[in-house]
C-alpha positions as CSV (number, residue, x, y, z in Angstrom):
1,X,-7.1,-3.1,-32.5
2,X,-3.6,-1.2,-32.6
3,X,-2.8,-2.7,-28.8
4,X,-2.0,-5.8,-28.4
5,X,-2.8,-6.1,-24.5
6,X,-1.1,-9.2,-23.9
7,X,2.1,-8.3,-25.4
8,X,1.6,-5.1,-24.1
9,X,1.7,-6.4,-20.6
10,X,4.3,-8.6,-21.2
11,X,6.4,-5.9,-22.4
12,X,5.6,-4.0,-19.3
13,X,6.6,-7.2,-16.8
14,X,10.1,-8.1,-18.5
15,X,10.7,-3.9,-18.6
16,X,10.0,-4.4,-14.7
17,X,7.7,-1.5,-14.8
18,X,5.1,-0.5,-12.2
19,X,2.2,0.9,-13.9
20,X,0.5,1.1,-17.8
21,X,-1.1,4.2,-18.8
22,X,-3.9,4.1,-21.2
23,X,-5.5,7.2,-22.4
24,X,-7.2,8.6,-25.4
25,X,-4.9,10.4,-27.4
26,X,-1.5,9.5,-26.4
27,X,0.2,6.6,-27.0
28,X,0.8,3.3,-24.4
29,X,3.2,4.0,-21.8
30,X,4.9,2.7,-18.7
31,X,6.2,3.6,-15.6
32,X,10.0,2.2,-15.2
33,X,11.9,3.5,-12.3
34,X,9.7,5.7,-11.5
35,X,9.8,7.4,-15.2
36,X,7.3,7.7,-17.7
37,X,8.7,5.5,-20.7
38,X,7.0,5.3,-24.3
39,X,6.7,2.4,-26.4
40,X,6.6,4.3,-30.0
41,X,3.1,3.0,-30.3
42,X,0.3,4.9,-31.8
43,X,-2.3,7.1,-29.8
44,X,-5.0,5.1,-27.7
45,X,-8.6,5.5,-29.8
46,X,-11.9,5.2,-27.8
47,X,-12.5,2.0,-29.4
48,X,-8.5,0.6,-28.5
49,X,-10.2,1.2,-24.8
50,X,-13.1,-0.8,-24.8
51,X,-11.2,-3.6,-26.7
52,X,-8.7,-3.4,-23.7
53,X,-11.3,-3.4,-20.5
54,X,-13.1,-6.1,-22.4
55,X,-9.5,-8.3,-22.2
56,X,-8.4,-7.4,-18.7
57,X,-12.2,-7.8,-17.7
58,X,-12.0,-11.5,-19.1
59,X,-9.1,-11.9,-16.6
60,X,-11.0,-11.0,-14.0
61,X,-12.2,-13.9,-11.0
62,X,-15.5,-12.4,-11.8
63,X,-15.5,-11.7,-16.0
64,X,-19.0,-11.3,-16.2
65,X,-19.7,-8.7,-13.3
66,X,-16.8,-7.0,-14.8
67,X,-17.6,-6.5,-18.2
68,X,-20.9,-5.3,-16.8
69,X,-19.1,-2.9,-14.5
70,X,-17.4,-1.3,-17.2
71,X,-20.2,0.0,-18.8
72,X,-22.3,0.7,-16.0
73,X,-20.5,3.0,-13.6
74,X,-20.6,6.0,-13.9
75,X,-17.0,7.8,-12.5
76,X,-14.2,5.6,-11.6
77,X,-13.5,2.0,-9.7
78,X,-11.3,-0.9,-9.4
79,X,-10.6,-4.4,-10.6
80,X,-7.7,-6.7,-10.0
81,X,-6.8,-9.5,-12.8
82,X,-4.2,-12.1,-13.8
83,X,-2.4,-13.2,-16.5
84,X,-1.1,-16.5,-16.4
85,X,2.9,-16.7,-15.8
86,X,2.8,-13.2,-15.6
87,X,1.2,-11.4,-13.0
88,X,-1.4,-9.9,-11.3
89,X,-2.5,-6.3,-11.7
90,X,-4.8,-3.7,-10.2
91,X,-6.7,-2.1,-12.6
92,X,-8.2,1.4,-11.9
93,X,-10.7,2.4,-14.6
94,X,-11.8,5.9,-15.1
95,X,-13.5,8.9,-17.1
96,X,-12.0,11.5,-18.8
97,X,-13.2,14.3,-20.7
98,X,-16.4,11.8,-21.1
99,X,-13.9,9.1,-22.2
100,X,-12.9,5.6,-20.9
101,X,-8.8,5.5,-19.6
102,X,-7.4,3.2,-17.2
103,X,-4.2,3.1,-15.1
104,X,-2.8,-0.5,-14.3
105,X,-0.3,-1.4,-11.2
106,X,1.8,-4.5,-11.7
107,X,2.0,-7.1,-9.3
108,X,4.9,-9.5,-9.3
109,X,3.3,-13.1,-9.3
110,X,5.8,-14.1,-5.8
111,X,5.4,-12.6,-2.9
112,X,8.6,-10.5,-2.1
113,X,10.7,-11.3,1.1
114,X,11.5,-8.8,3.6
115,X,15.2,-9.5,2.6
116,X,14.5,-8.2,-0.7
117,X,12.9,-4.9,0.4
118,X,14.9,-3.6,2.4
119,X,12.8,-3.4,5.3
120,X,14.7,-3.1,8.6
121,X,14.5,-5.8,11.2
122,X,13.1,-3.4,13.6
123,X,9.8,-3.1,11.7
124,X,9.8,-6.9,11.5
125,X,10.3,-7.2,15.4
126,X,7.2,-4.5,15.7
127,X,5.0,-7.5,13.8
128,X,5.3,-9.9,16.4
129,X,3.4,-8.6,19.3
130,X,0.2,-7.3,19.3
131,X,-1.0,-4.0,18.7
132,X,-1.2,-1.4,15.6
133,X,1.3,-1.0,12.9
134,X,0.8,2.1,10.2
135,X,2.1,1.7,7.1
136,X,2.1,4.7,5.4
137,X,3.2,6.7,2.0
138,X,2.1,8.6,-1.1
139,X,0.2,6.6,-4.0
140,X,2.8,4.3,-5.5
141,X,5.2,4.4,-3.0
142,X,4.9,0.7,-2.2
143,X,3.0,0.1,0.7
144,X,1.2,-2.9,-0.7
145,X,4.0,-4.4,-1.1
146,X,5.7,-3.9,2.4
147,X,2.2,-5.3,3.4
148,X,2.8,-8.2,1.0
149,X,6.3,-9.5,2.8
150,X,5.0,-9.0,5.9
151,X,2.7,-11.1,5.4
152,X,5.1,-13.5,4.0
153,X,7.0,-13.1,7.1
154,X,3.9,-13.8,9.3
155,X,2.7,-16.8,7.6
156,X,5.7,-18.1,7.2
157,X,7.7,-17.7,10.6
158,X,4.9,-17.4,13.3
159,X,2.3,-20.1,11.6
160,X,-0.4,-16.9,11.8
161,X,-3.6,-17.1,11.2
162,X,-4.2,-13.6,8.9
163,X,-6.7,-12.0,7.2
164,X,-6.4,-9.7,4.8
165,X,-9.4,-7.1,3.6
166,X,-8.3,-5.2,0.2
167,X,-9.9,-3.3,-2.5
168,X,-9.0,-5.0,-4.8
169,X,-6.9,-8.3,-3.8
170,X,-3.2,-7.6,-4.9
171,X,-0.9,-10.2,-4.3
172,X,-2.4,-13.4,-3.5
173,X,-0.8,-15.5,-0.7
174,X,0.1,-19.2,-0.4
175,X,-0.7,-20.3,3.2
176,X,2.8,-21.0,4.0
177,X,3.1,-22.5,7.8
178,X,-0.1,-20.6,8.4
179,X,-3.5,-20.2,6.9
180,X,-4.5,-16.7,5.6
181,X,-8.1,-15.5,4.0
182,X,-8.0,-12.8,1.7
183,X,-11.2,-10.7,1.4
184,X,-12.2,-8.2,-1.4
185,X,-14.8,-5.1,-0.8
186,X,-17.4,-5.4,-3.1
187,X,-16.9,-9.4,-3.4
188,X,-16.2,-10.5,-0.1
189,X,-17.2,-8.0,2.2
190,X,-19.4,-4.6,1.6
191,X,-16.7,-2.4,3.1
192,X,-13.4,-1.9,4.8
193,X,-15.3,-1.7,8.3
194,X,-17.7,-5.0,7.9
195,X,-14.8,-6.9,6.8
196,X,-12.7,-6.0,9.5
197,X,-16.0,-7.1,12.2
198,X,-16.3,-10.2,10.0
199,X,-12.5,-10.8,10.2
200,X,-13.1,-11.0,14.6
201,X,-15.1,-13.6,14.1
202,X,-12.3,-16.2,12.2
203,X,-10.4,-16.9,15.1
204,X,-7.4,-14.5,13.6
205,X,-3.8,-13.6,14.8
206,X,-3.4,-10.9,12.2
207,X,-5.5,-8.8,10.5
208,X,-4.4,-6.6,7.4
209,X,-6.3,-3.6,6.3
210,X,-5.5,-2.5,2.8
211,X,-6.7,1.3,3.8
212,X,-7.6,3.3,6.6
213,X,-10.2,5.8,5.5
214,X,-13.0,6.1,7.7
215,X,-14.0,6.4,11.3
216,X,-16.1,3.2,11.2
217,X,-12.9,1.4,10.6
218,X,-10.7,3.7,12.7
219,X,-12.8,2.4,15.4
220,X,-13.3,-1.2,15.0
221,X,-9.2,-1.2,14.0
222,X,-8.1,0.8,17.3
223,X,-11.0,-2.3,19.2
224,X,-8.9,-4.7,17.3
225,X,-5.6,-4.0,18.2
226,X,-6.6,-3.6,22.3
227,X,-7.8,-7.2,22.1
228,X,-5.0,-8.8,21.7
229,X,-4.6,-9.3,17.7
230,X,-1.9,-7.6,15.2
231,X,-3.4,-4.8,13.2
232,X,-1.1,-3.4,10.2
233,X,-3.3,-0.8,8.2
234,X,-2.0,1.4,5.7
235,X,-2.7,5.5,5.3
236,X,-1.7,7.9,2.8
237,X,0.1,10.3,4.5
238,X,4.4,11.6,4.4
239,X,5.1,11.5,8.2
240,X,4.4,9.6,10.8
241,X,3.1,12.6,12.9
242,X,0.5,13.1,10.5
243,X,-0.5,9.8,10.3
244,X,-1.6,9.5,14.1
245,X,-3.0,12.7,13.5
246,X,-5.1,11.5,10.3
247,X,-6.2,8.7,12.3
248,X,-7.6,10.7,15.5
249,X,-8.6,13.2,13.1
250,X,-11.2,10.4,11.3
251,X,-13.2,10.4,14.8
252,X,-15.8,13.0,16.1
253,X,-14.4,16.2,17.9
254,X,-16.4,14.8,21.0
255,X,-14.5,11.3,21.1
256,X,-10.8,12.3,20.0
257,X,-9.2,12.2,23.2
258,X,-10.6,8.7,24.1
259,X,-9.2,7.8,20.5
260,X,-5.7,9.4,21.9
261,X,-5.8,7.4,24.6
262,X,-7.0,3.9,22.6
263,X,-4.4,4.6,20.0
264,X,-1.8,5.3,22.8
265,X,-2.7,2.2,24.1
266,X,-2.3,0.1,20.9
267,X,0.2,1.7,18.7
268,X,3.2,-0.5,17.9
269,X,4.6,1.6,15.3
270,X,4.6,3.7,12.3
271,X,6.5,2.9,9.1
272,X,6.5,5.5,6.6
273,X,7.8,4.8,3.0
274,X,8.7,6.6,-0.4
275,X,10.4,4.6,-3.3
276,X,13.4,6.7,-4.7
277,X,15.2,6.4,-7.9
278,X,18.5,5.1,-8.1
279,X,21.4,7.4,-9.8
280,X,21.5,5.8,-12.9
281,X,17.9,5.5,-12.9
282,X,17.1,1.8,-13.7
283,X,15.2,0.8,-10.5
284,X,13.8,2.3,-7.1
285,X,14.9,1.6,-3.4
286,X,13.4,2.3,-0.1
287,X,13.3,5.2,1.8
288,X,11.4,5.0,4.9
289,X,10.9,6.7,8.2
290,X,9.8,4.3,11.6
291,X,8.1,5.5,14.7
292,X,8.3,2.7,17.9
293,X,5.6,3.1,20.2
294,X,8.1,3.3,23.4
295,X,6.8,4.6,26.4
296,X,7.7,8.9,25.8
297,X,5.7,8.5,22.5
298,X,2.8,6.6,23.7
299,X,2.8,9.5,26.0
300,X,2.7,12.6,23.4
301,X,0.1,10.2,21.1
302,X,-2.0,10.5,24.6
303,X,-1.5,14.2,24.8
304,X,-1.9,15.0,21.0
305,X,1.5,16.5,20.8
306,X,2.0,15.5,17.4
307,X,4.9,17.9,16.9
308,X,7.2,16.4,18.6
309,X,6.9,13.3,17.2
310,X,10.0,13.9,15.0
311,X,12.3,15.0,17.9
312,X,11.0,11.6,19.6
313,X,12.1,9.5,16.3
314,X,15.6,11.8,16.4
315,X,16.7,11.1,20.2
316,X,15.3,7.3,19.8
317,X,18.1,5.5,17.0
318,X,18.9,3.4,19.8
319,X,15.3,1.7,19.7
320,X,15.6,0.9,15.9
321,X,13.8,4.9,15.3
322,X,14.7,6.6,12.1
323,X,13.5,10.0,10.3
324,X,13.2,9.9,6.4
325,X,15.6,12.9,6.4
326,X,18.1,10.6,7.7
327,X,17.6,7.3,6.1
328,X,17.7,9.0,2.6
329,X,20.7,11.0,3.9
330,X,22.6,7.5,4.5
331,X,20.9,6.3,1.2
332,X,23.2,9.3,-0.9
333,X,26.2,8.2,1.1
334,X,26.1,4.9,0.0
335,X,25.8,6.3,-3.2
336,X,22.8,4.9,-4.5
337,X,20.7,8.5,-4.9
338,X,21.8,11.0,-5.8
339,X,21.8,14.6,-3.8
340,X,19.3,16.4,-6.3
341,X,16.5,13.7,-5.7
342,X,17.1,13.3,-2.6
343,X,17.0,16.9,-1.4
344,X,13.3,17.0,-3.9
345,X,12.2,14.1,-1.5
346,X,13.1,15.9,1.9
347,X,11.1,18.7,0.5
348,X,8.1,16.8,0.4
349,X,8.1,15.4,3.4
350,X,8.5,19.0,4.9
């Protein structure tokens, strides 16, 4: 085998990279700072693959249902696994031009503090009363872990009772003050929507969603957050006007309004994130945009006036509110982006 997937991963950890790339044909690489990095190793072989599933599959909590996965589906799907005083790692596996590849995600082995992120103490205030909190963002922009130290924050400061429902189970959680149940679809639960009815049931305080995709769980999340528990669920979208618009948008034509009006109702916040590189490149901050539910914006979520969302967030600084525009604009004058990336970043979010 020409990969030595322990060092390998080793390597990546003490690099501080966030993802490994393995694909037929070109070599090992990482993801540092948000750039792709070689290792001056040779190309991946079909057979380097299969060597490589069949070690992260013995690192598995379920080795034998993995190996067996990893032959017998058909497209793509996802495992997490650990390796001791290292890490844990989500591990996408996939097909390619009738070929195995697989994309990993590094996960530190502590569970950040909200100190260390960045995150401001306005979102942390959001998390202690009840309601629905949107955490939101591209693929890779760190959403798990914002999810991750809130959690942190939760067990630790309010003695919550949380349960998390993930696919797959990223960071893993010591109870803290509190007492939290982490649930895996496919393991634990058959999906996002029968963990979440399951998760009622366990007497919680918190419940975390790892994605909000359908309008099963749209539902049974929007039921949730009315009845007097925390609800922080995370979506892939770059504003947080699309994001309430996503969500109403998951429900019938014949029951969005009543979903306006239950979201209106429930909404805490929306926080939406993006990692940035710094100027010289050696790490990523965050860059985030948050919506506060106050009274005028549970108001236009009622009357589906999405477009003004961003004026709301513009004229409401002095509730904690913040566009992306403007946080990355403060990031540059403190020097720690630079203009070009910046203005590439505002672009998106367009």
């Amino acid at each position: 085998m020409s990969i030595d997937m322990l060092g390998l991963i080793t390597v990546a950890f003490r690099q501080g990279a966030s993802d490994i790339h393995l694909v037929k044909g070109a070599p090992p690489t990482l993801r540092v700072a948000g750039r792709l990095v070689g290792l001056g190793l040779p190309p991946v072989t079909p057979e380097d693959l299969e060597e490589a599933l069949s070690f992260l599959a013995q690192h598995t909590n379920r080795p034998e249902i993995a190996q067996e996965e990893v032959h017998s589906r058909e497209y793509a799907f996802d495992l997490s696994c650990e390796i001791e005083n290292l890490g844990r790692m989500r591990v996408h596996i996939f097909h390619e031009k009738g070929s195995l590849g697989v994309s990993l995600r590094l996960i530190a082995s502590q569970v950040p503090a909200i100190a260390e992120l960045g995150i401001p103490d306005t979102m942390v205030e959001l998390c202690n009363r009840r309601g629905l909190i949107l955490v939101t963002g591209p693929v890779g922009s760190g959403k798990s872990t914002t999810l991750a130290a809130l959690v942190r924050h939760l067990l630790d400061n309010r003695g919550a009772r949380v349960v998390t429902i993930e696919d797959p189970i990223e960071y893993q959680f010591p109870h803290f003050r509190g007492i939290v149940t982490q649930k895996e679809v496919g393991l634990d639960c058959e999906s996002f929507h029968s963990g979440l009815v399951d998760a009622l049931r366990e007497d919680p305080d918190v419940i975390v969603l790892g994605e909000l995709r359908d309008p099963a769980s749209a539902d049974a999340t929007l039921t949730a957050s009315e009845t007097g528990h925390l609800v922080i669920a995370t979506m892939h979208t770059p504003t947080a006007a699309r994001a309430l618009d996503r969500l109403v948008d998951l429900f019938p034509t014949g029951r969005q309004e009543l979903a306006r009006h239950s979201l209106s109702r429930a909404l805490n916040g929306v926080f939406v994130q993006r990692l940035l590189p710094t100027r010289d490149r050696t790490r990523r901050v965050l860059a985030y945009e948050l919506l506060v539910a106050i009274p005028a914006v549970r108001s236009l979520v009622r009357r589906g006036e999405y477009h003004q969302i961003n004026s709301a967030i513009e004229s409401g600084q002095q509730y904690g509110m913040i566009t992306m525009a403007k946080h990355i604009q403060k990031l540059v004058a403190q020097g720690l982006v630079s203009p070009e990336d910046a203005f590439d970043e505002v672009e998106i979010g367009e």
